[in-house]
C-alpha positions as CSV (number, residue, x, y, z in Angstrom):
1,X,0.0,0.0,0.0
2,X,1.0,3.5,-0.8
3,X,3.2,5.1,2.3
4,X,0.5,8.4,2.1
5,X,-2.1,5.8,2.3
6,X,-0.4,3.8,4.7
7,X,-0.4,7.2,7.0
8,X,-3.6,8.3,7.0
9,X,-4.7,5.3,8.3
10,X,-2.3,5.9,11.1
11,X,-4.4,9.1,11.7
12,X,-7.5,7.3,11.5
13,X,-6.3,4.6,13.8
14,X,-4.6,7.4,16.2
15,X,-8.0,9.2,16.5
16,X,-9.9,5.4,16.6
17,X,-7.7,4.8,19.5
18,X,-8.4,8.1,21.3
19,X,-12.4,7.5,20.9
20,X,-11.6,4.1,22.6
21,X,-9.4,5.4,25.1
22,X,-12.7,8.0,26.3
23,X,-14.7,4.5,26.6
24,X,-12.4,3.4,28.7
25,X,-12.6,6.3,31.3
26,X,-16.4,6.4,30.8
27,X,-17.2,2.3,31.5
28,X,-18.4,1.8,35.0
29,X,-16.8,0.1,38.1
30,X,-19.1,-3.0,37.4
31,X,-19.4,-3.7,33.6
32,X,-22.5,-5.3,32.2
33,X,-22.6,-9.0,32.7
34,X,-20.9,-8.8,35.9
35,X,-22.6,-8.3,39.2
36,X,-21.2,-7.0,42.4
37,X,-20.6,-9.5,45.4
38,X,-23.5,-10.9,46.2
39,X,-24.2,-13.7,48.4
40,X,-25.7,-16.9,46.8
41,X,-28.2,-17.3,48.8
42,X,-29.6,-13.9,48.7
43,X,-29.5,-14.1,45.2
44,X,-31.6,-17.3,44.8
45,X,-33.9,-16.1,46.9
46,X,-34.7,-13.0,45.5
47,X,-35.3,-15.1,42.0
48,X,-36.8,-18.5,43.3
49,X,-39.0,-16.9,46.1
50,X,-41.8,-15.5,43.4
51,X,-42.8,-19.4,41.8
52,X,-42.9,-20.5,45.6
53,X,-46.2,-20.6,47.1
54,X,-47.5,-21.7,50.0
55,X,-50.3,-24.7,49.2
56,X,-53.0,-26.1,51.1
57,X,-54.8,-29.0,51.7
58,X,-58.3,-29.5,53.1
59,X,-60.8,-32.3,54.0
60,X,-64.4,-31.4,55.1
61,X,-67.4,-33.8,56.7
62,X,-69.1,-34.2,59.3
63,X,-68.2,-36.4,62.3
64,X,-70.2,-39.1,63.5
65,X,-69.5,-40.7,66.9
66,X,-71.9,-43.0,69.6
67,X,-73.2,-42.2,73.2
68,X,-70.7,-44.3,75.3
69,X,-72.1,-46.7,77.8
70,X,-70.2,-49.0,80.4
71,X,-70.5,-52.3,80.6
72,X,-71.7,-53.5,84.1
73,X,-70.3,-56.6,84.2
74,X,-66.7,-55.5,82.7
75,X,-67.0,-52.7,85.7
76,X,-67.8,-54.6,88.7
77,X,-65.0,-57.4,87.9
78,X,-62.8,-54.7,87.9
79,X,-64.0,-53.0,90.9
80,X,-63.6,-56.4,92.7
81,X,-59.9,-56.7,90.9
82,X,-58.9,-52.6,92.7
83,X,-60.1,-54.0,95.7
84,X,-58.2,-57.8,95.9
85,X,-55.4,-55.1,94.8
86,X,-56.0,-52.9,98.0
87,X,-56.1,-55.9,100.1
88,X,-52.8,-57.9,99.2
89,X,-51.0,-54.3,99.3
90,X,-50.6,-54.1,95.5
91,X,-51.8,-50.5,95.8
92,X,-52.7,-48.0,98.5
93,X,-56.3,-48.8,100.5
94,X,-57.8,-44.9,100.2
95,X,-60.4,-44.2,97.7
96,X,-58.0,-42.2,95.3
97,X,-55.8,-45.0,94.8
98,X,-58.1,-47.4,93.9
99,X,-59.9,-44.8,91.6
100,X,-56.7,-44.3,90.3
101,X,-56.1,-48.1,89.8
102,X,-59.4,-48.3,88.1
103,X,-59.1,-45.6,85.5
104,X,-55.9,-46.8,84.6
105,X,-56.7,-50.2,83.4
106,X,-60.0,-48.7,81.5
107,X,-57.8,-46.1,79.7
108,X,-55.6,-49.2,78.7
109,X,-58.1,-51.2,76.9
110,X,-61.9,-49.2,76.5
111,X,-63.2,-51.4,74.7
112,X,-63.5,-54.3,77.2
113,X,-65.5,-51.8,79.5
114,X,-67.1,-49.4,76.9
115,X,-69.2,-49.9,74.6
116,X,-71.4,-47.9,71.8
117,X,-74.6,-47.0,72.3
118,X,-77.1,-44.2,71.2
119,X,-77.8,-41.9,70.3
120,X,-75.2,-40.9,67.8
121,X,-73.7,-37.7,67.5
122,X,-72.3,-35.5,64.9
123,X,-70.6,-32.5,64.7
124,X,-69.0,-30.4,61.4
125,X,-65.5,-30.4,60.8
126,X,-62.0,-29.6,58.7
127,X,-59.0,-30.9,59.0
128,X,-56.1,-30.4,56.5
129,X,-52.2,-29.3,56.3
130,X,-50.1,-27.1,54.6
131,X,-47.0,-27.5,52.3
132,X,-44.7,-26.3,49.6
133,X,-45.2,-26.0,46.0
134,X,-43.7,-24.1,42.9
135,X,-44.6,-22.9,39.4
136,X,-42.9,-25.1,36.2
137,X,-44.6,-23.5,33.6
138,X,-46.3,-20.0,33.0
139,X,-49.6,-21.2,32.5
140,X,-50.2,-22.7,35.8
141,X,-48.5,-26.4,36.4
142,X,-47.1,-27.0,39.3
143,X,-44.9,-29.3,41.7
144,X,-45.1,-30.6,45.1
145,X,-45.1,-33.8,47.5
146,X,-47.7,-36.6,46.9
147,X,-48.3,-36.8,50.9
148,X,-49.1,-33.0,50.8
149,X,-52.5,-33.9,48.2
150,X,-53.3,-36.9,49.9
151,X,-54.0,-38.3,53.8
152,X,-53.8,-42.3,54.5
153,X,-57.4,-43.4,55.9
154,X,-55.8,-43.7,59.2
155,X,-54.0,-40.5,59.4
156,X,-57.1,-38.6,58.5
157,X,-59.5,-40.5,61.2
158,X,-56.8,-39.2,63.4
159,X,-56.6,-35.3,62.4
160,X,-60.2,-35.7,62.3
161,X,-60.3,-37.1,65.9
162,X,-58.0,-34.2,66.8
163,X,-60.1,-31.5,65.6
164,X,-63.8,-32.3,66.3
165,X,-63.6,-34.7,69.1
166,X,-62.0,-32.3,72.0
167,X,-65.3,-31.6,73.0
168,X,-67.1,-35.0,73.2
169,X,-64.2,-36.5,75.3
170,X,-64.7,-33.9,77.4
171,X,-68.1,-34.1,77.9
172,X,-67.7,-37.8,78.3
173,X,-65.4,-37.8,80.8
174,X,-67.3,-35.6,82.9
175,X,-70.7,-37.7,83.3
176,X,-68.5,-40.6,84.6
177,X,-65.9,-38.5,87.1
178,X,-68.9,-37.1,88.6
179,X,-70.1,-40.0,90.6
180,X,-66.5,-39.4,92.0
181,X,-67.2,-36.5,93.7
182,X,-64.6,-35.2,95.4
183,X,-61.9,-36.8,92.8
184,X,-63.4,-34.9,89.7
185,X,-61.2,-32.2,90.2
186,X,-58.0,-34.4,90.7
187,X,-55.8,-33.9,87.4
188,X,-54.2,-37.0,87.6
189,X,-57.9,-38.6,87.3
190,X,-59.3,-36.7,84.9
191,X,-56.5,-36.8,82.8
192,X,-56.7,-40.6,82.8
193,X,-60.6,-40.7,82.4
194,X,-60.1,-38.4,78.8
195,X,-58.2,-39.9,77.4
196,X,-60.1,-43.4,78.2
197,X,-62.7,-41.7,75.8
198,X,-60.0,-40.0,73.6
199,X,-59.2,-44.2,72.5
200,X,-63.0,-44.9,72.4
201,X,-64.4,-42.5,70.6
202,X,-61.1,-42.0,67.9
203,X,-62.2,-45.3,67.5
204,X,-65.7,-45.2,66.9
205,X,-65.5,-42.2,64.8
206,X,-67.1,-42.4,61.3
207,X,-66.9,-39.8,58.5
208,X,-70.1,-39.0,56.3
209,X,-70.1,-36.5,53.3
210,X,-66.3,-36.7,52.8
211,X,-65.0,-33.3,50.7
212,X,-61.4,-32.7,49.9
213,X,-60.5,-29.6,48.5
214,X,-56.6,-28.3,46.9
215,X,-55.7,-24.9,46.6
216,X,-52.9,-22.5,46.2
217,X,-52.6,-19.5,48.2
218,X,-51.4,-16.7,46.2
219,X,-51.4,-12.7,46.1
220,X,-54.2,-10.4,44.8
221,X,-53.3,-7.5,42.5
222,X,-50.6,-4.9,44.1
223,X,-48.0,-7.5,45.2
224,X,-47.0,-8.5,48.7
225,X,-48.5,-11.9,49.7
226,X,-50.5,-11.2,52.8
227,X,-53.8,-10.7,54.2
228,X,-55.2,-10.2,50.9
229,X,-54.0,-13.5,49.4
230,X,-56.2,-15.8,48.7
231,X,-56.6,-19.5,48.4
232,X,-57.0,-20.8,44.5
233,X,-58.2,-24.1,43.5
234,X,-56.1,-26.4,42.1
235,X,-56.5,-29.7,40.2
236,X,-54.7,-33.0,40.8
237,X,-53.5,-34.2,37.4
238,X,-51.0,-36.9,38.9
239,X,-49.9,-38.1,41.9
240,X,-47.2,-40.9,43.4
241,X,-46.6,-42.6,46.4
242,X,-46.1,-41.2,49.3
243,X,-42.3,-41.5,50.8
244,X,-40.4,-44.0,50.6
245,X,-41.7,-43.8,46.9
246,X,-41.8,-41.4,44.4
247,X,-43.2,-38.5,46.6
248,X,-44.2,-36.5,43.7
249,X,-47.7,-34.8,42.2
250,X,-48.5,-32.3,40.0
251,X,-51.0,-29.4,40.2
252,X,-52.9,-27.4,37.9
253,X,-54.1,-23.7,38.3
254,X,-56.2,-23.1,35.4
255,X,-56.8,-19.7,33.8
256,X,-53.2,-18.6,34.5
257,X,-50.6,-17.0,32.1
258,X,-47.3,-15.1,32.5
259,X,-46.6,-16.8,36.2
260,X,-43.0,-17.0,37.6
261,X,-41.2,-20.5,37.3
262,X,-37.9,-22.0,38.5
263,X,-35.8,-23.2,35.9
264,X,-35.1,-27.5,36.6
265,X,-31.2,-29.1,36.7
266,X,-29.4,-32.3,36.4
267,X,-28.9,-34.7,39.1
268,X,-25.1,-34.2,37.9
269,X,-25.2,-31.0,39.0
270,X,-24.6,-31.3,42.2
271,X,-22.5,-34.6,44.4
272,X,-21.4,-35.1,47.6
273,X,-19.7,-31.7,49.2
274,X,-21.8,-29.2,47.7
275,X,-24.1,-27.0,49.3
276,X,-27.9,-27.1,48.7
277,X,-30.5,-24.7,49.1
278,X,-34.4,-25.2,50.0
279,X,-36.7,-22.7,49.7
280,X,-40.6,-23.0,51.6
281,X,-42.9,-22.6,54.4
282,X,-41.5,-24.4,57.6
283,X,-44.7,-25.2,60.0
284,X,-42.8,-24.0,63.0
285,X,-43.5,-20.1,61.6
286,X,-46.7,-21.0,59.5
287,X,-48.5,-22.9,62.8
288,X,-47.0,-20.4,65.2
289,X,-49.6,-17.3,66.8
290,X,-47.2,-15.0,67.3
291,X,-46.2,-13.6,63.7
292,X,-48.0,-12.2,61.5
293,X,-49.6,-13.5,58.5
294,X,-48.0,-11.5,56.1
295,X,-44.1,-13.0,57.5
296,X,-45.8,-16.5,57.8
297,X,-46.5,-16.4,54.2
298,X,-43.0,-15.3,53.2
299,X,-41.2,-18.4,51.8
300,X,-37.8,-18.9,54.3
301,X,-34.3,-20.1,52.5
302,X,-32.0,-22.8,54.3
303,X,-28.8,-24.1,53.9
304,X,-26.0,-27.1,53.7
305,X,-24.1,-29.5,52.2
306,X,-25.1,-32.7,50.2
307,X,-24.1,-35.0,52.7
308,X,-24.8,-38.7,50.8
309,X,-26.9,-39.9,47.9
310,X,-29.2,-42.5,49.6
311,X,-31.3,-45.4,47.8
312,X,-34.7,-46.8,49.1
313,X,-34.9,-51.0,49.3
314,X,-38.0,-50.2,46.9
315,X,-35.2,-48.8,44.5
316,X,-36.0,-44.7,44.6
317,X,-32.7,-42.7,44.7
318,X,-33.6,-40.1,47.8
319,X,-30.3,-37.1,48.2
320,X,-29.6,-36.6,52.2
321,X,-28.7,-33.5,53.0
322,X,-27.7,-31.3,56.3
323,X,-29.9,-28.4,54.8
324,X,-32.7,-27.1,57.7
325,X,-36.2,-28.2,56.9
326,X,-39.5,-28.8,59.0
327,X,-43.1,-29.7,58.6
328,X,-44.6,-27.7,55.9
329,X,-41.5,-27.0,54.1
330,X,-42.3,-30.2,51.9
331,X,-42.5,-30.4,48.8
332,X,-40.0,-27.3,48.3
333,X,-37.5,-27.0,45.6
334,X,-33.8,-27.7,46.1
335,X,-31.6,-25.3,44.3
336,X,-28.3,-25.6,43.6
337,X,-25.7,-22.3,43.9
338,X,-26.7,-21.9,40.3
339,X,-29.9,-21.1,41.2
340,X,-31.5,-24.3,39.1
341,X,-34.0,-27.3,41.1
342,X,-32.3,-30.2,41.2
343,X,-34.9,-32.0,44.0
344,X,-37.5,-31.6,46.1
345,X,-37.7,-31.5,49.8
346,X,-39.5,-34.9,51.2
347,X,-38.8,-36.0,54.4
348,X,-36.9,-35.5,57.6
349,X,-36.2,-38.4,60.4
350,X,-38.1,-37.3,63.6
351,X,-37.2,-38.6,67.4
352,X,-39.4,-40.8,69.5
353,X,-41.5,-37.7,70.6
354,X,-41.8,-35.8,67.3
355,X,-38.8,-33.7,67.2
356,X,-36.4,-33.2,64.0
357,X,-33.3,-34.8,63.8
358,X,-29.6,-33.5,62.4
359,X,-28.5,-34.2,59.2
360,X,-31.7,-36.3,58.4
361,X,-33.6,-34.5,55.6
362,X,-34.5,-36.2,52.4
363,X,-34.8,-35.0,49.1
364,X,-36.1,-36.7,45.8
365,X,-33.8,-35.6,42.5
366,X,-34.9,-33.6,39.8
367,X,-34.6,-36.7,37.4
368,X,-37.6,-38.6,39.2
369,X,-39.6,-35.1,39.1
370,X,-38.2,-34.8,35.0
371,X,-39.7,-38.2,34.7
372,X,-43.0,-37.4,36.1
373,X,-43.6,-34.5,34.2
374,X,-42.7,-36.1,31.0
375,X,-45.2,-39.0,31.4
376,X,-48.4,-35.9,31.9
377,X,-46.4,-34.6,28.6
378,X,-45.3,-31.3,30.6
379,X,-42.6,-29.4,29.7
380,X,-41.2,-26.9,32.2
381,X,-40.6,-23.6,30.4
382,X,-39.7,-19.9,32.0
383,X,-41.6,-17.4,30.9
384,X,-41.2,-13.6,30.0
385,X,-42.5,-12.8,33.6
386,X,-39.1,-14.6,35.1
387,X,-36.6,-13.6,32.5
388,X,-37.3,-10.1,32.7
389,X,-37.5,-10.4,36.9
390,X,-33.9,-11.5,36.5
391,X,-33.0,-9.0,34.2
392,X,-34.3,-6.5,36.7
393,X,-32.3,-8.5,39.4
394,X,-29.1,-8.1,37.9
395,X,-29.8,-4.4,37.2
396,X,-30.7,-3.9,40.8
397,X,-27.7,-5.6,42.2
398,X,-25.5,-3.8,40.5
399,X,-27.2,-1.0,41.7
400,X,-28.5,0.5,38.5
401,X,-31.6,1.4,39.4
402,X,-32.6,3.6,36.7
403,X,-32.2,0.8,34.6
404,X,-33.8,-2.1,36.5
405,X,-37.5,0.5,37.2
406,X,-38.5,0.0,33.8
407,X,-38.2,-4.3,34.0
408,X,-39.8,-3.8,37.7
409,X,-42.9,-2.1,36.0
410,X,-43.0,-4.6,32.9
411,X,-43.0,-7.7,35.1
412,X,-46.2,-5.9,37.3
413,X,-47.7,-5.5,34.3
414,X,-46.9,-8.8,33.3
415,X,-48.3,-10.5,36.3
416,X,-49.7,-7.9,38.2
417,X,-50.5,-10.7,41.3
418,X,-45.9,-10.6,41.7
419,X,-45.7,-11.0,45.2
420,X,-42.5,-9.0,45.6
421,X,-42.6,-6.6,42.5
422,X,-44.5,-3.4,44.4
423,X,-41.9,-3.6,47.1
424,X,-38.4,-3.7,44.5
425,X,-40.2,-1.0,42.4
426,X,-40.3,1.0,45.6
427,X,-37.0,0.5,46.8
428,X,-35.8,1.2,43.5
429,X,-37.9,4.7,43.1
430,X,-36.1,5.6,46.6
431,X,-32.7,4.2,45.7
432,X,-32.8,6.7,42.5
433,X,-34.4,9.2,44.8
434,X,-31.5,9.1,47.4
435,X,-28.9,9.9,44.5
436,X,-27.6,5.8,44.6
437,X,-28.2,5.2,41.0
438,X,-24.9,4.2,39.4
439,X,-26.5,3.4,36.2
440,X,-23.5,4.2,33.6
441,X,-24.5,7.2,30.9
442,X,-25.0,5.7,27.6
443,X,-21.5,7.4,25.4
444,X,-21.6,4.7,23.1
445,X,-23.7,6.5,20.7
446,X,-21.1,9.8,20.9
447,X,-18.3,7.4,20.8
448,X,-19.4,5.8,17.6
449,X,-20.6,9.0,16.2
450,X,-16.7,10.5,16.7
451,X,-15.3,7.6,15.8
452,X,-17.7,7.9,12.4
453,X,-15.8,11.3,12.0
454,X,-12.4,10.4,12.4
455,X,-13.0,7.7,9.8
456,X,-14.4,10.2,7.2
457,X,-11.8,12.7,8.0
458,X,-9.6,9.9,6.6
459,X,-11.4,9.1,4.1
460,X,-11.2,12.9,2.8
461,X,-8.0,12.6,3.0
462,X,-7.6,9.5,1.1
463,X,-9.4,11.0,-1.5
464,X,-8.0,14.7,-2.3
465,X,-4.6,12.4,-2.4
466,X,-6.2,10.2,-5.3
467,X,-7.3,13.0,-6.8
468,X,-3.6,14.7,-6.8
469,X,-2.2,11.6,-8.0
470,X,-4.5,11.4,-11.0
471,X,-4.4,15.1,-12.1
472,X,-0.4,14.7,-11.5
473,X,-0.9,11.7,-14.2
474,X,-3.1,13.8,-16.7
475,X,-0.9,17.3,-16.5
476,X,2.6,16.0,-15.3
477,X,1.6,18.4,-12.5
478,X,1.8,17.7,-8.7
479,X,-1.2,18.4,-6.6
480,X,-0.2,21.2,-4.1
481,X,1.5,19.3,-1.5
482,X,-0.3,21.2,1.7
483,X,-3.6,19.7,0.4
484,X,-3.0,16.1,0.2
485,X,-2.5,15.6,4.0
486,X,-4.5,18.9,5.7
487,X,-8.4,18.9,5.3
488,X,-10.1,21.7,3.8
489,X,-11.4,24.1,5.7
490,X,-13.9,25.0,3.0
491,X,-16.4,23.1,1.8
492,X,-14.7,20.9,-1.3
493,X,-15.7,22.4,-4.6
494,X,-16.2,19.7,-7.3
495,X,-13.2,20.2,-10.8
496,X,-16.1,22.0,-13.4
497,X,-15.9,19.2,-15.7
498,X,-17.3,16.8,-12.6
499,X,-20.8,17.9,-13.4
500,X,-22.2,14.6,-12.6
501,X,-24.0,14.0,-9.1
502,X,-24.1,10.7,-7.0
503,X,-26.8,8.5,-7.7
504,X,-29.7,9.5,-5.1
505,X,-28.5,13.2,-5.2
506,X,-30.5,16.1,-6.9
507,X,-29.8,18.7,-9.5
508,X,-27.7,21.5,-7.9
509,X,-28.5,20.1,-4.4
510,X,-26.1,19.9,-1.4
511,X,-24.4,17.0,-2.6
512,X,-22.9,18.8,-5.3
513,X,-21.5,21.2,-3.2
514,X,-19.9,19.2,-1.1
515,X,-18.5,15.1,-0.1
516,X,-21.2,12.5,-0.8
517,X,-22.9,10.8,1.9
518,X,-20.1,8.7,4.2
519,X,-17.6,10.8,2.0
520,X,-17.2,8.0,-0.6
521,X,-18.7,6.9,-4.2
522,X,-21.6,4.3,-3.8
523,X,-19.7,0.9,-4.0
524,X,-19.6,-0.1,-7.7
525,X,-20.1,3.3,-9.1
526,X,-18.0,4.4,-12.0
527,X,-18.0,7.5,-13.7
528,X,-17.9,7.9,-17.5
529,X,-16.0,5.5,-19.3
530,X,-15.2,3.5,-16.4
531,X,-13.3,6.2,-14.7
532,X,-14.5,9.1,-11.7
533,X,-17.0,11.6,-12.3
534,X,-15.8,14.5,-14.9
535,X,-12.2,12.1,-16.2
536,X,-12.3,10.4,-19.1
537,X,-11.0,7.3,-20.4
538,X,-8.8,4.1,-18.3
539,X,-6.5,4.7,-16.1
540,X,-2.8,5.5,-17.6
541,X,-0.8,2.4,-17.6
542,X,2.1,3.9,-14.6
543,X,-0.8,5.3,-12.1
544,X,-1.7,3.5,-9.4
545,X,-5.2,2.6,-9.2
546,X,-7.0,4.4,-6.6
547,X,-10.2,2.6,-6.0
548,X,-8.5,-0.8,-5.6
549,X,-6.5,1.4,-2.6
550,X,-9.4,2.9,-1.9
551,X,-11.3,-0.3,-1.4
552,X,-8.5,-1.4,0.5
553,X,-9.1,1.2,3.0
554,X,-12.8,0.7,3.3
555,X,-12.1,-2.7,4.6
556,X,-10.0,-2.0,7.3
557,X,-12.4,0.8,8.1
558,X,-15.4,-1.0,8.4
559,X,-13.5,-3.8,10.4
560,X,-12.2,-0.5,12.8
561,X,-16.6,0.2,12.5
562,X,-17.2,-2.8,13.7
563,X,-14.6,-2.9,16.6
564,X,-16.0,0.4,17.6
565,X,-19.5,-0.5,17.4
566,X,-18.6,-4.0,20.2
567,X,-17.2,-1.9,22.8
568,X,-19.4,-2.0,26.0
């Protein structure tokens, strides 16, 4: 390439690399793609906690249970039993002691000195529990724990014994302490006479007009999930067996659209060492009195390693982990630190009296859940609702704000039941309002548009030295030296035999007055007789062709257009 040439691209590429050097001192601390250091978990939360909900459970029906009656016979055999007791020494001879004795033996076996008689009575009741589920696709499927849409015949009789019985055995107990007179009032005795008709009457209870009833509790229009939620029905399209099986079912919401989901993993994912997330509702906060609904219904996130990959003697792979997790929290998803399911929260051991053990939580992998799902043809999906939540995540955690308020407002109006959207948009508007917003200026646009310039400045350049070399070939004449590497400071003024305008331009317009658009010929435009506008005939044999140089240069310009236009 000619050595003139050769230089202006030097100048080009000097002012190129000043225009780049301004983007350097403009780009923000954080660039775009990265995020500032935040924690995992506060992370996941923030973009798993909006397909969480809180589900529920419900049985209805009325409660049928008999009069009791004793049975005379059974009753004075054991009297006579209390008092041979008395007698040897067995137990103490005063009347409390052998009431004692008496009650004691009843409460072990009521049957033997109960039995039912009329008339029957009834009394409405509901019994039902609550657990964890989450979104999988926009349109309303969801996932949770077969045992939190269905309760074994026995387990109900006993929720239902629970809730509608208190006062029967109370009443029951009663009619018989009061031939006891004094003793009635003895806790010791009446705690042993209810719960001799607790047994009886748990197991004489029958169930008429049996009505169970699934929902999901989510948010009403404005965001926050709180007193204004509301429980939505839900349908049961498949459910497995409770643990040690597959504890999996699957929900539908119908007339949904645009909810938030949680994207699913691979059981390879994650191994032994890692650390595992569960997000839902433990019972311990849910069944407590003493916060408020509002913070009862916010899902909680806990934490810890994969501790062992565990195998059921029926053959269902179940992951134990050290991760938190109580009663009501089942059915929850398992992240992993990249934010993707790969299980669901089960089961936990529990001690003799009820109490959660260490390192004893159970959860089923994401592959038995993927293999559910594909049998009801489902395929989880995440919708425009959750991509552009994240989008506004990563804007807000980076702290630019002004950025991140428009995604806020299109995921309200996207799904205007968010539980969490009114309260980021909020934060956001005061975060901007308090002068945090570190939202970088957009000089891109100036950059490109001064790069643009320094590119046709060299491309003027390029040109008037053409020129000068061609009119040196036609009249043995040099071009004035001064003009082939200074720009005009006039507007160029065409030779008068170039009376011929660029294709597009009009008769006597601006374009004749001065450069063309972009400061070049149209590619593939020749001028008469192959050559520019206004010079006749080919090229002399000793010049150097120009528009092959020329063409040259617009190559490496547009590759130094296109490395301006990727800088961040």
């Amino acid at each position: 390439m000619n050595g003139k040439i050769r230089k202006s691209l030097t100048m080009v590429a000097a002012g190129a690399s000043i225009a780049l050097s301004m983007t350097a001192v403009a780009a923000p601390a954080v660039a775009d793609g990265e995020t500032p250091n935040v924690p995992v978990g506060t992370r996941l939360a923030a973009q798993a906690h909006p397909a969480v909900q809180l589900t529920s459970l419900t049985y209805t029906g009325q409660v049928v249970v008999p009069t009791p009656e004793i049975k005379q016979a059974a009753m004075q055999a054991l009297a006579q039993q209390a008092a041979n007791a008395a007698i040897t020494g067995k137990i103490a001879q005063d009347e409390r002691s052998i009431a004692k004795y008496i009650f004691q033996k009843m409460a072990a076996d009521p049957n033997t000195f109960l039995r039912a008689a009329g008339p029957n009575r009834s009394v409405d009741a509901e019994v039902g529990g609550l657990c964890t589920g989450w979104w999988v696709t926009p349109d309303g499927y969801m996932v949770t724990g077969a045992h939190c849409v269905e309760t074994g015949e026995e387990e109900l009789g006993q929720l239902f014994a629970q809730q509608a019985l208190e006062k029967f055995n109370k009443e029951d107990a009663a009619t018989v302490l009061k031939e006891l007179g004094d003793y009635q009032t003895d806790e010791e005795i009446v705690k042993l006479a209810t719960q001799l008709f607790v047994t009886f009457n748990s197991t004489h209870l029958r169930i008429q007009g049996l009505q169970k009833s699934l929902s999901v509790l989510q948010s009403l229009p404005g965001g926050g999930v709180d007193k204004t939620a509301k429980p939505v029905p839900a349908e049961l399209v498949s459910v497995g067996e409770s643990y040690p099986g597959k504890d999996f079912a699957l929900l539908k919401v119908n007339g949904q659209q645009n909810l938030p989901t949680v994207p699913l993993g691979d059981d390879a994912d994650v191994q032994t060492g890692d650390t595992l997330y569960i997000s839902g509702f433990p019972g311990l906060v849910t069944n407590t009195p003493f916060f408020s609904l509002e913070s009862k219904l916010d899902p909680a996130l806990t934490e810890g390693p994969y501790s062992a990959k565990r195998t059921t003697q029926t053959g269902v792979p179940y992951i134990q982990t050290q991760a938190p997790a109580y009663h009501g929290n089942s059915g929850g998803p398992v992240f992993s630190k990249d934010g993707k399911v790969i299980g669901m929260l089960i089961a936990g051991s529990v001690t003799e009296g009820g109490e959660n053990t260490e390192t004893q939580t159970f959860v089923l992998p994401v592959g038995i859940i993927k293999e559910k799902l594909n049998e009801k043809n489902v395929k989880p999906a995440q919708g425009l609702t959750s991509t552009r939540w994240n989008e506004a995540l990563d804007d807000y955690f980076r702290h630019y704000y002004s950025r991140a308020l428009p995604k806020f407002r299109e995921v309200q109006a996207l799904f205007p039941n968010h539980p969490y959207v009114a309260k980021y948009i909020s934060d956001t508007q005061q975060a901007i309002s308090s002068g945090k917003d570190q939202t970088p200026s957009s000089t891109l646009p100036w950059i490109l548009i001064g790069g643009g310039a320094l590119v046709g400045v060299g491309i003027v350049v390029v040109l008037v030295m053409a020129a000068g070399r061609r009119r040196k070939a036609a009249t043995g004449r040099p071009y004035p030296q001064q003009q082939a590497y200074a720009v005009p400071q006039q507007q160029w003024q065409p030779q008068p035999q170039a009376a011929l305008p660029y294709p597009g331009a009009q008769q006597g317009g601006p374009q004749q007055q001065g450069l063309p658009p972009h400061g070049m010929p149209p590619q593939g435009y020749q001028g008469p007789q192959g050559g520019f506008p206004g010079r006749p005939g080919p090229q002399p044999p000793q010049a150097e062709q120009p528009q092959q140089q020329i063409a040259d240069l617009e190559r490496e310009l547009a590759e130094l257009r296109r490395q301006l236009g990727n800088q961040p």
